[in-house]
C-alpha positions in Angstrom: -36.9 -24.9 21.5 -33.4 -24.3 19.8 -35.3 -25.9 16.3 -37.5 -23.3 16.9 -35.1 -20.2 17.1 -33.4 -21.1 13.7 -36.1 -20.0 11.5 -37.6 -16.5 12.1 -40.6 -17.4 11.0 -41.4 -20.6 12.5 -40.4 -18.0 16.2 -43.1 -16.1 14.7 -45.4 -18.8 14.1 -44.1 -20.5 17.8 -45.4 -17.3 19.5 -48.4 -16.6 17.8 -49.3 -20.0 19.1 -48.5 -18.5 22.7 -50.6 -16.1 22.9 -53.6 -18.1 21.4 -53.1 -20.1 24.0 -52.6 -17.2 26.6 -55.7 -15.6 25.2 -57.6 -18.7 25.4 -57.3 -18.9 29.3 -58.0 -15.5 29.7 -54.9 -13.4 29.8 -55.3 -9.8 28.8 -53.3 -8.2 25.9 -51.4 -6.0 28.8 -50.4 -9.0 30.9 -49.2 -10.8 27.8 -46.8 -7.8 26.8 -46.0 -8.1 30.4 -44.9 -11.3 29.7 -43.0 -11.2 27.1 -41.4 -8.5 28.1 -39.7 -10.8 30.8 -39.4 -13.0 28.2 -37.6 -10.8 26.4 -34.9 -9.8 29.2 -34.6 -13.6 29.7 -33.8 -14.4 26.2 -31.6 -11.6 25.6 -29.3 -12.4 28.9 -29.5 -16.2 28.2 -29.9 -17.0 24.4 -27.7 -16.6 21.4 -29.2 -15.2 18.2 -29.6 -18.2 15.8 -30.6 -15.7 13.0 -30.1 -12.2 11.5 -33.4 -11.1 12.9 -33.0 -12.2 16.5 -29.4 -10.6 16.4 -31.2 -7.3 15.5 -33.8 -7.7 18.4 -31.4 -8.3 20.4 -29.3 -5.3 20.0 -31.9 -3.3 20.2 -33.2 -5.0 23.2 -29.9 -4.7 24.4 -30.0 -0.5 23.2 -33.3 0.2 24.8 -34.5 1.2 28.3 -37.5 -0.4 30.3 -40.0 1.7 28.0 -38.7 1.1 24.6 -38.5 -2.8 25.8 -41.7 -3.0 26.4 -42.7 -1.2 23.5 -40.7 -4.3 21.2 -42.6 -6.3 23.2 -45.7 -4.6 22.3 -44.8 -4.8 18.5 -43.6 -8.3 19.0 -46.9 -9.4 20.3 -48.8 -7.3 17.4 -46.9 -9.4 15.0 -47.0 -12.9 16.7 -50.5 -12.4 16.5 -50.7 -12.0 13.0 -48.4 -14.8 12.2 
């Protein structure tokens, strides 16, 4: 996974995969955020930024309260989607 970390766009890509596959088993859009949300916690206690755009989510992962994170989350999903 670190290969996938170094390029934002291949993250972007890497999730957008995710939730096609989330999707496909029949997770909701509200269940996925949930996910990623925890996903989000986990990678922001446990990962290092390998980029300039991960160090930004981070911080303001790291800035936010439960709402707002789940609210990146909610954008985050939005945009793996599109990917």
């Amino acid at each position: 996974m670190a290969t996938v970390l170094k390029s934002f766009d291949k993250w972007k890509s890497f999730l957008g995969d995710r939730v096609e596959e989330a999707e496909r088993v029949g997770m909701n859009d509200q269940t996925i955020i949930s996910l990623a949300t925890q996903i989000g916690n986990y990678l922001s206690d446990k990962i290092d930024p390998e980029n300039q755009e991960e160090r930004l989510l981070k911080q303001m992962w790291d800035a936010a309260d439960e709402q707002e994170r789940k609210s990146i989350a909610c954008v985050m999903f939005k945009l793996a989607k599109n990917a």
